[in-house]
C-alpha positions as CSV (number, residue, x, y, z in Angstrom):
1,X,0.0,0.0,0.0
2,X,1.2,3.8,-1.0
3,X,1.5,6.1,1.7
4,X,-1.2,9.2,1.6
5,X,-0.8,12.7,3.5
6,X,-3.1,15.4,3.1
7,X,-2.0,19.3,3.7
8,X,-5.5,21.0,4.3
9,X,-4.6,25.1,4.6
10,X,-7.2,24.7,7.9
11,X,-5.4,21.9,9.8
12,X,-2.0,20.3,10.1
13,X,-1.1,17.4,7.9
14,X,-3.5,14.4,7.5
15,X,-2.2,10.9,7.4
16,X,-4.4,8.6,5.7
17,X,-4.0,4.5,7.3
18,X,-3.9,1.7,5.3
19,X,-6.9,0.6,4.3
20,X,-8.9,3.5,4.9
21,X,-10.5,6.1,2.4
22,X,-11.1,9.3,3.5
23,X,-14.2,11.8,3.9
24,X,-13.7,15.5,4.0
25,X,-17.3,16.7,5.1
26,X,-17.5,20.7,4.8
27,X,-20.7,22.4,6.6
28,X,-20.1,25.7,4.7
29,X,-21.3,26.3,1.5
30,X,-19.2,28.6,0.1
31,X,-16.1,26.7,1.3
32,X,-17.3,23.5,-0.3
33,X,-17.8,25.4,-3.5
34,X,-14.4,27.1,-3.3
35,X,-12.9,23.3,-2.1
36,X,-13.8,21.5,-5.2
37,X,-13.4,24.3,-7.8
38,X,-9.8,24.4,-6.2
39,X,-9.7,20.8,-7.2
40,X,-10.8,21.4,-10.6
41,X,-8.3,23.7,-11.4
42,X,-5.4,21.9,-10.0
43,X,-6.8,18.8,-11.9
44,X,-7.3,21.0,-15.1
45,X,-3.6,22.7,-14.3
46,X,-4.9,26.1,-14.2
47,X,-3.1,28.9,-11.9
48,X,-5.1,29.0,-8.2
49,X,-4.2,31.9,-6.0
50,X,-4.7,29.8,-2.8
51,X,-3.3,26.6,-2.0
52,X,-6.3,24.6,0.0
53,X,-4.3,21.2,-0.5
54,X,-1.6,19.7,-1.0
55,X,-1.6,15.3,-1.3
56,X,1.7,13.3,-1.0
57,X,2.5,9.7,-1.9
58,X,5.0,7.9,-0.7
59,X,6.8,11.5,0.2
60,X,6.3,12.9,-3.3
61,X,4.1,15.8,-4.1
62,X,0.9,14.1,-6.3
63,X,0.2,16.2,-9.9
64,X,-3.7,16.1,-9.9
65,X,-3.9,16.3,-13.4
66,X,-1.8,13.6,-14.4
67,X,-2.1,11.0,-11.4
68,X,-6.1,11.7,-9.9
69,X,-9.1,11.9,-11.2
70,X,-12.4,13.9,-10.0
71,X,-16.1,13.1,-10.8
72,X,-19.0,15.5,-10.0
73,X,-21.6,14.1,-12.1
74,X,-23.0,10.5,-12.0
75,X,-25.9,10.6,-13.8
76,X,-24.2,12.2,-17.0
77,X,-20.8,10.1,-17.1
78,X,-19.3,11.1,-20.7
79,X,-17.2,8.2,-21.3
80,X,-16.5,9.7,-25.0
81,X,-15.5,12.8,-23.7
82,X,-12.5,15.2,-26.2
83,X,-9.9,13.7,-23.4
84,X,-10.8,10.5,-23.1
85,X,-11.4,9.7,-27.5
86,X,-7.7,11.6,-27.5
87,X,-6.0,8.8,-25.3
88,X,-7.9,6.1,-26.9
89,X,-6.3,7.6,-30.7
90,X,-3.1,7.6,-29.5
91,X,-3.6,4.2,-28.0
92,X,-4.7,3.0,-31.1
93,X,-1.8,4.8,-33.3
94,X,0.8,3.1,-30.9
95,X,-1.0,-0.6,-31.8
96,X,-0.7,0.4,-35.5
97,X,2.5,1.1,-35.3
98,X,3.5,-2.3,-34.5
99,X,5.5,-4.4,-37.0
100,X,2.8,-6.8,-36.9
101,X,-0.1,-4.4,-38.2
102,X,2.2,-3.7,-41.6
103,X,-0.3,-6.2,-43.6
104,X,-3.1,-4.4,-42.4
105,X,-2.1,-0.9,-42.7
106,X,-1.1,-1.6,-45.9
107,X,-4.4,-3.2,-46.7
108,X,-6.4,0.0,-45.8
109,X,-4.3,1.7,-48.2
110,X,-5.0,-0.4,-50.7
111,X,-8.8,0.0,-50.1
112,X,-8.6,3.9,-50.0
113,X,-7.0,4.2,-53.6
114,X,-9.1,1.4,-54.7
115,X,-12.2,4.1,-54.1
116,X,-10.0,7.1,-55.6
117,X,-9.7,5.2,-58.3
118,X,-13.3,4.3,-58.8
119,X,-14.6,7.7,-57.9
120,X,-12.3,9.3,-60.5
121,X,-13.8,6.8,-63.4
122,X,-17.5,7.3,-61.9
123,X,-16.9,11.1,-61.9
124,X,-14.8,12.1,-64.9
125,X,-12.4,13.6,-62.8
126,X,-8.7,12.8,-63.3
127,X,-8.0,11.6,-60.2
128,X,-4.4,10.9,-58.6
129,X,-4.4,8.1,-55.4
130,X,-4.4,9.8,-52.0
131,X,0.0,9.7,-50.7
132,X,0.0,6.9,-47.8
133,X,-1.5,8.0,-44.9
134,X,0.1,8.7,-41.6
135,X,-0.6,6.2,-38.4
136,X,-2.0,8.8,-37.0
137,X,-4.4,9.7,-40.0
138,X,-5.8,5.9,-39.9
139,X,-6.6,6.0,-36.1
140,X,-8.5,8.5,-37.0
141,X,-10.3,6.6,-39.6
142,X,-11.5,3.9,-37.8
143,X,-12.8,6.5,-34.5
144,X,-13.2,4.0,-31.7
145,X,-15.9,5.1,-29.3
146,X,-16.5,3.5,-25.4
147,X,-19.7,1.0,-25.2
148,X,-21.7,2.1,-22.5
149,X,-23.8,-1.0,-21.7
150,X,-23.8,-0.4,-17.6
151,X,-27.0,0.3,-15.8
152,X,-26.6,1.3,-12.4
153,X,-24.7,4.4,-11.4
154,X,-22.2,2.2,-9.4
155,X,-21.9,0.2,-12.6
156,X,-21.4,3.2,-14.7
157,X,-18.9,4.6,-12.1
158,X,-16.6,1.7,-12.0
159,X,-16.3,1.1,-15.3
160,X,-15.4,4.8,-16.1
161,X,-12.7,4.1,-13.5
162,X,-11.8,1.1,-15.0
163,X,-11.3,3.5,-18.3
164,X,-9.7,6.3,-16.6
165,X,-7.3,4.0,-15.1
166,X,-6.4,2.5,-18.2
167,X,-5.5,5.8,-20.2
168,X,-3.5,7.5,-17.1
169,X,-1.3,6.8,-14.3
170,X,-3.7,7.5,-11.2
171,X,-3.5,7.1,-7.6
172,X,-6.1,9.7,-5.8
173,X,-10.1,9.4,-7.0
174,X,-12.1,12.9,-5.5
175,X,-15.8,12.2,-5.4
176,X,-17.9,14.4,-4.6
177,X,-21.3,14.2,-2.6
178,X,-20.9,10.1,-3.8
179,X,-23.1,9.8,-0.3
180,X,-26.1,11.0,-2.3
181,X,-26.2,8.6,-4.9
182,X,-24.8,5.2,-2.9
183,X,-26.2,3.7,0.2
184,X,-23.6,2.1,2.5
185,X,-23.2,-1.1,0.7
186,X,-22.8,0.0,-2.7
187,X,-19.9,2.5,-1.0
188,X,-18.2,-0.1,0.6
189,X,-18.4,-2.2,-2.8
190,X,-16.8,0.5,-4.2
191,X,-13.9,1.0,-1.5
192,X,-12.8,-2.8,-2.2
193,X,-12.8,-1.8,-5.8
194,X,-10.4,1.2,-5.4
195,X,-8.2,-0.8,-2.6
196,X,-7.7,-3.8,-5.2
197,X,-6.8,-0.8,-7.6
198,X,-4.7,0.7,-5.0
199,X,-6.4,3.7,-5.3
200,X,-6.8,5.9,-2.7
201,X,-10.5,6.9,-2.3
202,X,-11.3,10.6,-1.5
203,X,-15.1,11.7,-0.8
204,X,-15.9,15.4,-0.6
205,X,-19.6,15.5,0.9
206,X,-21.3,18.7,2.0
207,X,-23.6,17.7,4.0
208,X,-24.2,15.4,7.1
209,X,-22.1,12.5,6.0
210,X,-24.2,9.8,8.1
211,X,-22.6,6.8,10.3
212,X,-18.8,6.6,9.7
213,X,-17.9,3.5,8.4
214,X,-15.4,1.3,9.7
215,X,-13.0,1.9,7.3
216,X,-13.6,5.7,6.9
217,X,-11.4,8.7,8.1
218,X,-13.2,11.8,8.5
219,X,-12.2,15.0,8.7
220,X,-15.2,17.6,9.5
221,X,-14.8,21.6,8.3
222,X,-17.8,23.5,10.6
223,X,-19.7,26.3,9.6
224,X,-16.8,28.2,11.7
225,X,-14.2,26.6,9.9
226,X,-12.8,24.5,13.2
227,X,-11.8,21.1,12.1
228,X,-12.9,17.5,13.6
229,X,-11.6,14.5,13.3
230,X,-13.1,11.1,12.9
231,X,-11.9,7.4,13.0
232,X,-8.2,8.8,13.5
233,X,-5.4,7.7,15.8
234,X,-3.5,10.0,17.7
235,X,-0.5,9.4,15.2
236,X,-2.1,9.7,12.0
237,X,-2.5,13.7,12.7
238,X,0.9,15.0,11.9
């Protein structure tokens, strides 16, 4: 297991155990808006003029945008989003490029001056065959798309995991208010999920985050910004 530390600009340094995910329930509006949009923009790279977090694994600094991964909406999971079709194209143009795929690149060319050639004697037009296309060009072509076949939202939200893990290197997965949409089976169903991932699971709720859970941390931010912890051991405050 990787070892977690959250730097919250309202508390000291938060050690995460083994085997625990953690809930950061904020009671104030306005600082749970400000709280995730400070996430988006870290996760999106953009400048922020406050630093509201910091998270460290195994001693190193975590880059949101490369190594996490932050969901807001469950109901409208765009598993064919720009981002994710751009990952899958340069998945695919890497698999082309193998030695192995010669016959079949070369086939596809074949095809494509085959209808040149037709076209030009259909339309009277004199026609020269297209110069071979780039890998890149033939990803392109063929324009793979996600099947989304899952029915339930924590279905849909695994599986877009699943995706997300398998077109970037990610360690830290912010949900936010997850509470509203899972009941406590589903959540721990999904905890087991991100552990055999080693993932480390981080909810942001903004509301009364019900019964802690065994294997919950919490860490509470009042309506007068005083911090409370939950489920901790003395140690695991730094």
């Amino acid at each position: 297991m990787r070892d977690f530390v959250f730097s919250l600009d309202l508390c000291s340094s938060i050690k995460i155990e083994p085997f625990k995910f953690l809930t950061i329930s904020i009671e104030d509006k306005h600082y749970f808006y400000s709280f995730v949009k400070f996430i988006k923009q870290e996760y999106k790279r953009e400048d922020t003029s406050k630093k509201m977090m910091n998270v460290f694994c195994d001693g190193s600094l975590v880059n949101l945008e490369k190594m996490s991964c932050l969901i807001t909406d469950y109901t409208e999971i765009d598993f064919n989003s720009k981002v994710i079709n751009s990952s899958i194209i340069k998945k695919l143009t890497s698999f082309l490029s193998l030695s192995e795929q010669k016959e079949v690149r070369e086939l596809l060319q074949d095809c494509l001056h085959k209808i040149i050639a037709d076209f030009s004697l259909y339309s009277d037009l004199n026609l020269d065959k297209n110069p071979e296309l780039l890998i890149t060009e033939i990803a392109k072509i063929c324009a793979p798309t996600i099947l989304d076949e899952k029915t339930t939202i924590l279905e849909r939200l695994i599986e877009y995991i699943d995706l997300m893990l398998n077109i970037k290197n990610m360690s830290v997965l912010f949900l936010v208010s997850i509470k509203l949409y899972l009941d406590q089976d589903e959540l721990e169903m999904l905890f087991k999920y991100c552990l055999d991932r080693n993932l480390l699971l981080v909810l942001i709720e903004s509301c009364d985050s019900g019964e802690i859970l065994l294997d919950e941390q919490r860490v509470i931010i009042d309506s007068q910004k005083c911090v409370i912890f939950q489920n901790f051991d003395n140690g695991d405050e730094l």
